[in-house]
PyMOL Python script that loads the backbone (N, CA, C, O; Angstrom):
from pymol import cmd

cmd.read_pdbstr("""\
ATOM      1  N   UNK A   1      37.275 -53.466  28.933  1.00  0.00           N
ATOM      2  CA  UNK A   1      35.949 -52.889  29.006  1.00  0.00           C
ATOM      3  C   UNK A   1      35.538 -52.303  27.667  1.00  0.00           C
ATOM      4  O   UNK A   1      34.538 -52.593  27.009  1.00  0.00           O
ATOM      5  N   UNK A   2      36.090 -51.797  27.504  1.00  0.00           N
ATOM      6  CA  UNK A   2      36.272 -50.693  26.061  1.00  0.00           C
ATOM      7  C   UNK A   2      37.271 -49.427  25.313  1.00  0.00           C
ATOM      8  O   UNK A   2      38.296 -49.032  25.867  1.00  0.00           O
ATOM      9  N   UNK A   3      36.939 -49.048  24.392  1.00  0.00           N
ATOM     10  CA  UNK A   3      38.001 -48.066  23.806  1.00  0.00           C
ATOM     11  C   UNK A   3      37.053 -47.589  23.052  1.00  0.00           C
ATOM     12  O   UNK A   3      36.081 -48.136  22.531  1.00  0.00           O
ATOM     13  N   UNK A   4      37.618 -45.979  23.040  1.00  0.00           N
ATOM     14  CA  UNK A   4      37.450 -45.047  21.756  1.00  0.00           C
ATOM     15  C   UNK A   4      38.672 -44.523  21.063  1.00  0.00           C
ATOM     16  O   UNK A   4      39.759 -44.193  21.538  1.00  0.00           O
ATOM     17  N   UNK A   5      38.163 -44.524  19.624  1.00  0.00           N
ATOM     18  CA  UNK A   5      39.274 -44.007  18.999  1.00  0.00           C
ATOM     19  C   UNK A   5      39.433 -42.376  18.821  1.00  0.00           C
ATOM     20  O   UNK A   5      38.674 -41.485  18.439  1.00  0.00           O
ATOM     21  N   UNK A   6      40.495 -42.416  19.184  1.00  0.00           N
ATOM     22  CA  UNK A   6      41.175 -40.888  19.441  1.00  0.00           C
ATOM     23  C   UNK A   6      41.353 -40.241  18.167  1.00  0.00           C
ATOM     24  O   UNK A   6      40.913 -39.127  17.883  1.00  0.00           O
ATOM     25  N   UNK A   7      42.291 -41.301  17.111  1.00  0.00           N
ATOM     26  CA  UNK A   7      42.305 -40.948  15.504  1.00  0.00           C
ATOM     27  C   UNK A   7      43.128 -42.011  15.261  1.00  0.00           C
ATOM     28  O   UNK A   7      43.706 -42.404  16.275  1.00  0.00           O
ATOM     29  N   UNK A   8      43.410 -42.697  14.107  1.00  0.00           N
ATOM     30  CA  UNK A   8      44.162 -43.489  13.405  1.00  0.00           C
ATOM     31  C   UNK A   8      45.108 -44.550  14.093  1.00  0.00           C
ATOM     32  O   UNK A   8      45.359 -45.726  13.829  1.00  0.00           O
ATOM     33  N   UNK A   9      45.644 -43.464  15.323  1.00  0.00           N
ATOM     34  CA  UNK A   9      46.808 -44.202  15.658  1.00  0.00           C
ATOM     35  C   UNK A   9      46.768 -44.232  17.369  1.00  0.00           C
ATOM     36  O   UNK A   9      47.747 -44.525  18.055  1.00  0.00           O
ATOM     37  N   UNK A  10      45.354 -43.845  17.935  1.00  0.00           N
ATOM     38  CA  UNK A  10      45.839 -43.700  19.045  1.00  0.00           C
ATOM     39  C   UNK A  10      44.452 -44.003  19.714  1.00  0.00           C
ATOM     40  O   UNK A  10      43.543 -43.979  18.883  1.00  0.00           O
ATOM     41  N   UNK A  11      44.090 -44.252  20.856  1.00  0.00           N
ATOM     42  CA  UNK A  11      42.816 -44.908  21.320  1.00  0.00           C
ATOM     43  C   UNK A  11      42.439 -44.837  22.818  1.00  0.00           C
ATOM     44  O   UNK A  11      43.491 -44.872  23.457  1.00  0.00           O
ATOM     45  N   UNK A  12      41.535 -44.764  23.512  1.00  0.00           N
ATOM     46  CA  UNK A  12      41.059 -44.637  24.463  1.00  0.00           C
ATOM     47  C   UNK A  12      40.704 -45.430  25.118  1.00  0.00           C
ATOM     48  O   UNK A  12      39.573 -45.806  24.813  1.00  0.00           O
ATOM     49  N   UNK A  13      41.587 -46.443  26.807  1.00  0.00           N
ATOM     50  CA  UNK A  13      41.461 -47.710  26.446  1.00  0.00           C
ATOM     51  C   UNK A  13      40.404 -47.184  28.199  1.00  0.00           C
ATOM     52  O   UNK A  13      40.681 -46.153  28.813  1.00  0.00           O
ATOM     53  N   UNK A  14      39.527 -47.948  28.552  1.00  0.00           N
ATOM     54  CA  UNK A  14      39.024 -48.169  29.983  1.00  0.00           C
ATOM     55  C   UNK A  14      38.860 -49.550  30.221  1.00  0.00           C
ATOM     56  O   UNK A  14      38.208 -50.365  29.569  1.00  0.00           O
ATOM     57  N   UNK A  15      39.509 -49.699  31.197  1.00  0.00           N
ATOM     58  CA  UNK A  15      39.536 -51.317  32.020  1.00  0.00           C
ATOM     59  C   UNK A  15      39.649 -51.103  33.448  1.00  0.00           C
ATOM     60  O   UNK A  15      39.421 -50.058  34.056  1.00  0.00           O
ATOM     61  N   UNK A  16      40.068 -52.333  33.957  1.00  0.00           N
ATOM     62  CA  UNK A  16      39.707 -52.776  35.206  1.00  0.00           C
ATOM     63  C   UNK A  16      41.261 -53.008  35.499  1.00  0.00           C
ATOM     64  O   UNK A  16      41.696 -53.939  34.821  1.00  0.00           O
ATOM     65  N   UNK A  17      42.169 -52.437  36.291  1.00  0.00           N
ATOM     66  CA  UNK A  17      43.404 -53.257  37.103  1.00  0.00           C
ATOM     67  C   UNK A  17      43.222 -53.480  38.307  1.00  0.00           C
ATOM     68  O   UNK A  17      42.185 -53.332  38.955  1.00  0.00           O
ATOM     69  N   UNK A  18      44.407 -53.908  38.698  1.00  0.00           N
ATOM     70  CA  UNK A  18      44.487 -54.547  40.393  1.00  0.00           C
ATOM     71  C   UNK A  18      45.902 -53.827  40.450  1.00  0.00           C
ATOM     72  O   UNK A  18      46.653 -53.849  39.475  1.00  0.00           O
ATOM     73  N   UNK A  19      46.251 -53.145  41.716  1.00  0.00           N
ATOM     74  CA  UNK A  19      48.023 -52.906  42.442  1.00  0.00           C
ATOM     75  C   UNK A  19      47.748 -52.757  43.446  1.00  0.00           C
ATOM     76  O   UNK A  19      46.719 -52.202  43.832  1.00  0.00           O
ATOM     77  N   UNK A  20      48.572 -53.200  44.084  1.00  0.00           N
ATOM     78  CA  UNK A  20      49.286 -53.551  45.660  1.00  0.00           C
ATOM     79  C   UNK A  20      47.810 -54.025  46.318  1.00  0.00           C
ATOM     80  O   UNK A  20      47.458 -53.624  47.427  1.00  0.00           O
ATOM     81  N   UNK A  21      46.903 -55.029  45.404  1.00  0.00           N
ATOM     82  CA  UNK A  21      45.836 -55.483  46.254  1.00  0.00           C
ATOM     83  C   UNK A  21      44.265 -54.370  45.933  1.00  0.00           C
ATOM     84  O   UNK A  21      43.182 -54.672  46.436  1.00  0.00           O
ATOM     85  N   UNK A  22      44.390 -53.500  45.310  1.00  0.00           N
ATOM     86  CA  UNK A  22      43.323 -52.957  45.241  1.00  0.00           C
ATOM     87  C   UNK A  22      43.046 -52.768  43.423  1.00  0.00           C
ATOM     88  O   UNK A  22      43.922 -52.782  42.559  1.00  0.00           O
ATOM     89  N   UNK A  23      41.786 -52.623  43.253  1.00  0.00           N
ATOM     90  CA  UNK A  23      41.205 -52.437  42.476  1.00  0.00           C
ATOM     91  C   UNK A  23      41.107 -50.737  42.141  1.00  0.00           C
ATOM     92  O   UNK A  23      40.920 -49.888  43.013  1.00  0.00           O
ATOM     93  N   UNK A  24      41.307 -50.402  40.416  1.00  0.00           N
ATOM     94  CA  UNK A  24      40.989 -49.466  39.529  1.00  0.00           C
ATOM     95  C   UNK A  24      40.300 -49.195  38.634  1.00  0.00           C
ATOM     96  O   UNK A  24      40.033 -50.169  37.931  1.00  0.00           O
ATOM     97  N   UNK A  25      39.968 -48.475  38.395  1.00  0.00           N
ATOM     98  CA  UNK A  25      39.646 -48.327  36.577  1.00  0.00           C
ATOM     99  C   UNK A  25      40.624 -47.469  36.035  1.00  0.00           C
ATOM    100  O   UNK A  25      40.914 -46.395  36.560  1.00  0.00           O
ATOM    101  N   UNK A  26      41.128 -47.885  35.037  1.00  0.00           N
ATOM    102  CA  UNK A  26      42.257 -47.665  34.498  1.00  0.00           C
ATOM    103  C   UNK A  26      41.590 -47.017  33.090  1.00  0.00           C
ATOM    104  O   UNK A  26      40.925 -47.681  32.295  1.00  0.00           O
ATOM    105  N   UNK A  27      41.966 -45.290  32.915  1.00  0.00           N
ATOM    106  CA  UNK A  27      41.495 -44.276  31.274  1.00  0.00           C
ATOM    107  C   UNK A  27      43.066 -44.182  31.080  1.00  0.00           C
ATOM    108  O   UNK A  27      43.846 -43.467  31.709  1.00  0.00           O
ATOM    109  N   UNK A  28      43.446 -45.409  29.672  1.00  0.00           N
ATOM    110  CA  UNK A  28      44.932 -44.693  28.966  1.00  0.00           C
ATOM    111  C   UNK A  28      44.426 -44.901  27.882  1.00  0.00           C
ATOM    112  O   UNK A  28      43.432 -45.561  27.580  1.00  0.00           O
ATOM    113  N   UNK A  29      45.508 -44.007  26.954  1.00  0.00           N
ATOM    114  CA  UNK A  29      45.906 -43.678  25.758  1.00  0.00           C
ATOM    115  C   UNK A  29      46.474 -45.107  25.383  1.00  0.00           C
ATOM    116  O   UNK A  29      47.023 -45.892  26.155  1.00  0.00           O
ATOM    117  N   UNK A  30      46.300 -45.226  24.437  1.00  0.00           N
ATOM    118  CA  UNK A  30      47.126 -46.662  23.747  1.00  0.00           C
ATOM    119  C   UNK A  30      47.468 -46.126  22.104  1.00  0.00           C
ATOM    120  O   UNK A  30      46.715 -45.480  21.375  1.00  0.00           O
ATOM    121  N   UNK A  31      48.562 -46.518  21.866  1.00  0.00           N
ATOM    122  CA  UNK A  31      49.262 -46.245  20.573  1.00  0.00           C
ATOM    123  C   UNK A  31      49.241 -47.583  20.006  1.00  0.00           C
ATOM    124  O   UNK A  31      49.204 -48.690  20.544  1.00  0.00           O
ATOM    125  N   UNK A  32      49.286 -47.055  18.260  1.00  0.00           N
ATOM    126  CA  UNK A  32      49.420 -48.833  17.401  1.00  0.00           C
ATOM    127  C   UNK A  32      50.892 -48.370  17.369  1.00  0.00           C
ATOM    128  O   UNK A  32      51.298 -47.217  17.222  1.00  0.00           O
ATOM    129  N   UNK A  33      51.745 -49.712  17.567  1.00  0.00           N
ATOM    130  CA  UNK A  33      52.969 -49.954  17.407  1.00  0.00           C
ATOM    131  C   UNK A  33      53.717 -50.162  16.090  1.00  0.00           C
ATOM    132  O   UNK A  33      52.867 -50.558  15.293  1.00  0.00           O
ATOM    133  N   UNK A  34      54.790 -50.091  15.545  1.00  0.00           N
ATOM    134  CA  UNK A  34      54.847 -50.567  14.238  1.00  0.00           C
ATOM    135  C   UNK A  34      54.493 -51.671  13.681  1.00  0.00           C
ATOM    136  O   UNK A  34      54.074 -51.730  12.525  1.00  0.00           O
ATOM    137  N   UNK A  35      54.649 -52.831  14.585  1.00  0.00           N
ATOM    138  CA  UNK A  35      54.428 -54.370  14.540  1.00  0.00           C
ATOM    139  C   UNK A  35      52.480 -54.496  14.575  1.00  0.00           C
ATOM    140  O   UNK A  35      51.957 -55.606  14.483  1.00  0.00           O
ATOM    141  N   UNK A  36      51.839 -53.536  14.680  1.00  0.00           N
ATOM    142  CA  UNK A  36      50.362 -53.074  14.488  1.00  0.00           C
ATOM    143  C   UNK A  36      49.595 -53.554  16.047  1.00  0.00           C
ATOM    144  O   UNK A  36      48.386 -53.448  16.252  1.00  0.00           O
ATOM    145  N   UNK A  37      50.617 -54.099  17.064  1.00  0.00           N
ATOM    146  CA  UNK A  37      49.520 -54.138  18.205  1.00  0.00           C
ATOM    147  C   UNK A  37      49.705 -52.857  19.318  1.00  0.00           C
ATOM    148  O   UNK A  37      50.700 -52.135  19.372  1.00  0.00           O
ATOM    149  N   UNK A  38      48.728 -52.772  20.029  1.00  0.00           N
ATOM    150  CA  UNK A  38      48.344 -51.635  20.725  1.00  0.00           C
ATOM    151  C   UNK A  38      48.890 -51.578  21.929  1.00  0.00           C
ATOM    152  O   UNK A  38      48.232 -52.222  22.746  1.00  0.00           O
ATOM    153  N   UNK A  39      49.862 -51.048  22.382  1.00  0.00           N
ATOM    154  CA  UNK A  39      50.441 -50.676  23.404  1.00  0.00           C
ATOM    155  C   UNK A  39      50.218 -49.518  24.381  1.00  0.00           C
ATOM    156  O   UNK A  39      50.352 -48.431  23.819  1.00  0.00           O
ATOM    157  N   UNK A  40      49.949 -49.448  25.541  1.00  0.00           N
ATOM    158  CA  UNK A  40      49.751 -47.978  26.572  1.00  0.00           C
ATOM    159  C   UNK A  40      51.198 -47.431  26.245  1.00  0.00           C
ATOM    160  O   UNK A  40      52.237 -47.908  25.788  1.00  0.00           O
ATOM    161  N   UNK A  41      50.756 -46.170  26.712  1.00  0.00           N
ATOM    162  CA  UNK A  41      51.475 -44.961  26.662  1.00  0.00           C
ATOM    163  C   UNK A  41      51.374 -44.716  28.296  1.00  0.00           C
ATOM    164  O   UNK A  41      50.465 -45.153  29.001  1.00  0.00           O
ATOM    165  N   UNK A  42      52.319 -44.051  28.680  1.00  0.00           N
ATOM    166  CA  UNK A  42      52.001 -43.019  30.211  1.00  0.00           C
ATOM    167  C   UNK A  42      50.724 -42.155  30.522  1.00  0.00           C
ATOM    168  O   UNK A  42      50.154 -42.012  31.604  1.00  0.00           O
ATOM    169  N   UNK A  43      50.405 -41.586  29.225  1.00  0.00           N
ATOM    170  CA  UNK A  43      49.506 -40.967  29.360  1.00  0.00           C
ATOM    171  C   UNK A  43      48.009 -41.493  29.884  1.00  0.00           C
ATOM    172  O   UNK A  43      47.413 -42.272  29.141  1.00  0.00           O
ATOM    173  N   UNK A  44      47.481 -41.155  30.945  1.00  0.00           N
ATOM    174  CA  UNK A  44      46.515 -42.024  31.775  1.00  0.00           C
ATOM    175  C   UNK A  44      45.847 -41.600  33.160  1.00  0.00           C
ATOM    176  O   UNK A  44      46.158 -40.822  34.061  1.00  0.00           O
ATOM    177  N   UNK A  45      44.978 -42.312  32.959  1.00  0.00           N
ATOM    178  CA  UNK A  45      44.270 -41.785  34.490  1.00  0.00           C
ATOM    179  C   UNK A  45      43.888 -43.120  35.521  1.00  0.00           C
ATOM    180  O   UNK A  45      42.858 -43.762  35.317  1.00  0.00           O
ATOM    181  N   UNK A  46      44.676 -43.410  36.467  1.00  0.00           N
ATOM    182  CA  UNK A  46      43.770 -44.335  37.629  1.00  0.00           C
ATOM    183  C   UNK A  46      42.516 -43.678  38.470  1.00  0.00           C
ATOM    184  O   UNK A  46      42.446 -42.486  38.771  1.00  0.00           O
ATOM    185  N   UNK A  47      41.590 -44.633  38.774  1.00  0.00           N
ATOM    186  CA  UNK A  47      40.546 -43.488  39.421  1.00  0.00           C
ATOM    187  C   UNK A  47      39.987 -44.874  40.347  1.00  0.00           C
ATOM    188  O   UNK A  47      39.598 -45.914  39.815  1.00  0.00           O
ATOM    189  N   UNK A  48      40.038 -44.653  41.746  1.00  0.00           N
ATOM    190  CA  UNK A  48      39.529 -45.623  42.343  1.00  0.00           C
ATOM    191  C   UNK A  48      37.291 -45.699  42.365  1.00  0.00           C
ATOM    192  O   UNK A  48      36.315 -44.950  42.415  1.00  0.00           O
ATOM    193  N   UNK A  49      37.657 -47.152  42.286  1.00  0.00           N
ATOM    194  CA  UNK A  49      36.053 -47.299  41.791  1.00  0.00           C
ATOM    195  C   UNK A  49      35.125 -46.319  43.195  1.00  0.00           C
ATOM    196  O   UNK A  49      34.034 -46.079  42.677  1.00  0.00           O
ATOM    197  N   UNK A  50      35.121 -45.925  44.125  1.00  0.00           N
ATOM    198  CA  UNK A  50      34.464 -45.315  44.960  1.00  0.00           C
ATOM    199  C   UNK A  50      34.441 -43.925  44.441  1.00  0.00           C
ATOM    200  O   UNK A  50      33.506 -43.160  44.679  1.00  0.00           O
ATOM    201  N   UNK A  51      35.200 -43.689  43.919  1.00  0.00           N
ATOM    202  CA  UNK A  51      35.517 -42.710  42.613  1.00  0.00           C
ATOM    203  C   UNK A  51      34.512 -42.097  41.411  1.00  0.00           C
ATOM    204  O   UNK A  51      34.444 -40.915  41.074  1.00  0.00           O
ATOM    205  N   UNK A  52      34.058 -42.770  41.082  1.00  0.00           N
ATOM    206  CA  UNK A  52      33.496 -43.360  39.868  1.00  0.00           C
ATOM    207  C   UNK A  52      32.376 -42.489  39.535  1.00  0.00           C
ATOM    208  O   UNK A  52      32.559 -41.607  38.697  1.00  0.00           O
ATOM    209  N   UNK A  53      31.418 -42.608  40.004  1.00  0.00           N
ATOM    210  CA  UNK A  53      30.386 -41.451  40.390  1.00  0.00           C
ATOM    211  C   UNK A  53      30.802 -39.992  40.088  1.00  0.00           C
ATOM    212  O   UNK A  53      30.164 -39.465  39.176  1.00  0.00           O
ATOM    213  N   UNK A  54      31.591 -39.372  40.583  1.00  0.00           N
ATOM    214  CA  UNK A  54      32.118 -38.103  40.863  1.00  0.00           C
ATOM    215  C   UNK A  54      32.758 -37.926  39.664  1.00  0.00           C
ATOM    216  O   UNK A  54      33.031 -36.738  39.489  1.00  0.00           O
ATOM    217  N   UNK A  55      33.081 -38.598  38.830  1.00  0.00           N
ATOM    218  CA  UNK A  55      34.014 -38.796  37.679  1.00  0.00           C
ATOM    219  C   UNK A  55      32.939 -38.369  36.904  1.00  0.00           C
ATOM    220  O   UNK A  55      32.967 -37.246  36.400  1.00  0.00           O
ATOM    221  N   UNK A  56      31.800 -39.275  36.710  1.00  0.00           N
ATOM    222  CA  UNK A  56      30.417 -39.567  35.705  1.00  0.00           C
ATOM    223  C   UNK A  56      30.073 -37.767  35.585  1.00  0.00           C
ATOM    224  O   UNK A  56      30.273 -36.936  34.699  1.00  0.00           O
ATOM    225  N   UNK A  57      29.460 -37.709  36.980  1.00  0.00           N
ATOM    226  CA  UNK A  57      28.794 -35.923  36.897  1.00  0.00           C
ATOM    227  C   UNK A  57      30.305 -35.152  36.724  1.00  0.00           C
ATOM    228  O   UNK A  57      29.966 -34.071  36.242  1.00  0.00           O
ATOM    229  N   UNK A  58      31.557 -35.126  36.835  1.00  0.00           N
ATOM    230  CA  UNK A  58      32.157 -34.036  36.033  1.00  0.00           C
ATOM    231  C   UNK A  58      32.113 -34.136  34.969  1.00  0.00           C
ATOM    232  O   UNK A  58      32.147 -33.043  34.404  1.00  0.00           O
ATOM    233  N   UNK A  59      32.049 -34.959  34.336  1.00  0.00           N
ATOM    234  CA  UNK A  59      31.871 -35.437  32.851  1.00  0.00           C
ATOM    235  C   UNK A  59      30.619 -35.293  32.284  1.00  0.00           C
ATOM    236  O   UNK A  59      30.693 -35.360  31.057  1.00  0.00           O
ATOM    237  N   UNK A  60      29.541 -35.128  32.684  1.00  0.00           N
ATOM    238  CA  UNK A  60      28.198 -34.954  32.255  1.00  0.00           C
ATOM    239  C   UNK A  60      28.239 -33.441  32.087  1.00  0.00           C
ATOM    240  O   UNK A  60      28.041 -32.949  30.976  1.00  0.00           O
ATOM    241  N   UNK A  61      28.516 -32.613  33.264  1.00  0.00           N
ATOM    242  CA  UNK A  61      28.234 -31.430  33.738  1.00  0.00           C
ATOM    243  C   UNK A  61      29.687 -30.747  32.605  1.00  0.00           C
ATOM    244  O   UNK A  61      29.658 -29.530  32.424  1.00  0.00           O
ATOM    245  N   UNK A  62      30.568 -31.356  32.087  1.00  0.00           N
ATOM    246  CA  UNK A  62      31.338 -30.759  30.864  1.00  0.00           C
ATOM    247  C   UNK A  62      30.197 -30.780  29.801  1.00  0.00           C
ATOM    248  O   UNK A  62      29.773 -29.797  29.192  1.00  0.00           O
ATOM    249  N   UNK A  63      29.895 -31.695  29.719  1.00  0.00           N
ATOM    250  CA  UNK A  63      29.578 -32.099  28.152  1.00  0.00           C
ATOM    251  C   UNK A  63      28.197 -31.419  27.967  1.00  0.00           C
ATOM    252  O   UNK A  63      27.815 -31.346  26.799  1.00  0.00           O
ATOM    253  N   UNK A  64      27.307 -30.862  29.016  1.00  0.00           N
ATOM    254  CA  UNK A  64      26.217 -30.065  28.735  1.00  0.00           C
ATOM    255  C   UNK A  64      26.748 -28.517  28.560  1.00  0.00           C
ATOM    256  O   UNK A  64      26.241 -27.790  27.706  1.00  0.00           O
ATOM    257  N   UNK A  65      28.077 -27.942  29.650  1.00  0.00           N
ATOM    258  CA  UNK A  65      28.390 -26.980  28.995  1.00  0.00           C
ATOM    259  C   UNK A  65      28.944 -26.495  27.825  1.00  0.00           C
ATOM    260  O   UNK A  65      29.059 -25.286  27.625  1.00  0.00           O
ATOM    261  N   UNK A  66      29.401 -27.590  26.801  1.00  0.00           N
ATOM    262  CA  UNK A  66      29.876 -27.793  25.923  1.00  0.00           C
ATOM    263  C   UNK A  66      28.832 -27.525  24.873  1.00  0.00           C
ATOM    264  O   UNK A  66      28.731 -26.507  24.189  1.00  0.00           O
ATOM    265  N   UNK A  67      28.146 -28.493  24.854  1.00  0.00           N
ATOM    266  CA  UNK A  67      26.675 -28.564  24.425  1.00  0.00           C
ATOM    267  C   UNK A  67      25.774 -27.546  23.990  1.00  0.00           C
ATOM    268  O   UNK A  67      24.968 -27.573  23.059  1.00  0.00           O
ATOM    269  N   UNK A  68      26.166 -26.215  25.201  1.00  0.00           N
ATOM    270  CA  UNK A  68      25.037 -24.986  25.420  1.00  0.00           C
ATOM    271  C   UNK A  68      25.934 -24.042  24.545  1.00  0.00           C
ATOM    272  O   UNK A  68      25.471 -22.970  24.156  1.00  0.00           O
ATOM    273  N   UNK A  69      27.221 -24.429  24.230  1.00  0.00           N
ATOM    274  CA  UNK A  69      27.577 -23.436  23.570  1.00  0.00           C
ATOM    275  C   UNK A  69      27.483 -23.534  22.131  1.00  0.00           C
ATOM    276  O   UNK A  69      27.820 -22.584  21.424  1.00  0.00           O
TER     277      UNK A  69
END
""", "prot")
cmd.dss("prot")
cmd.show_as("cartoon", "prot")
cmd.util.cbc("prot")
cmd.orient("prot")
């Protein structure tokens, strides 16, 4: 789907998986490797797509309080 970069070496990956039959959206961390390709880390969030919504407005409703300060 996409990525942001975190800094130099580390990145913000969002996609789409599938386990045990169901569908995710998948927020990990991805590291450059020595060999220079991008590998996940543990660090991560699954969030089922019915999900998704509720995700958007906590995330909006951060970033305006953030904002006001």
């Amino acid at each position: 789907m996409g990525e942001i970069e975190r800094n130099p070496t580390e990145r913000l990956r969002v996609s789409t998986e599938s386990f045990k039959g169901r569908d995710y959206i998948d927020l990990r961390i991805y590291y450059e490797a020595n060999d220079g390709e991008w590998k996940p880390t543990k660090k991560g969030v699954t969030i089922a797509p019915e999900k998704t919504e509720d995700v958007i407005k906590l995330l909006e409703k951060a970033g305006k309080q953030l904002s006001g300060k």
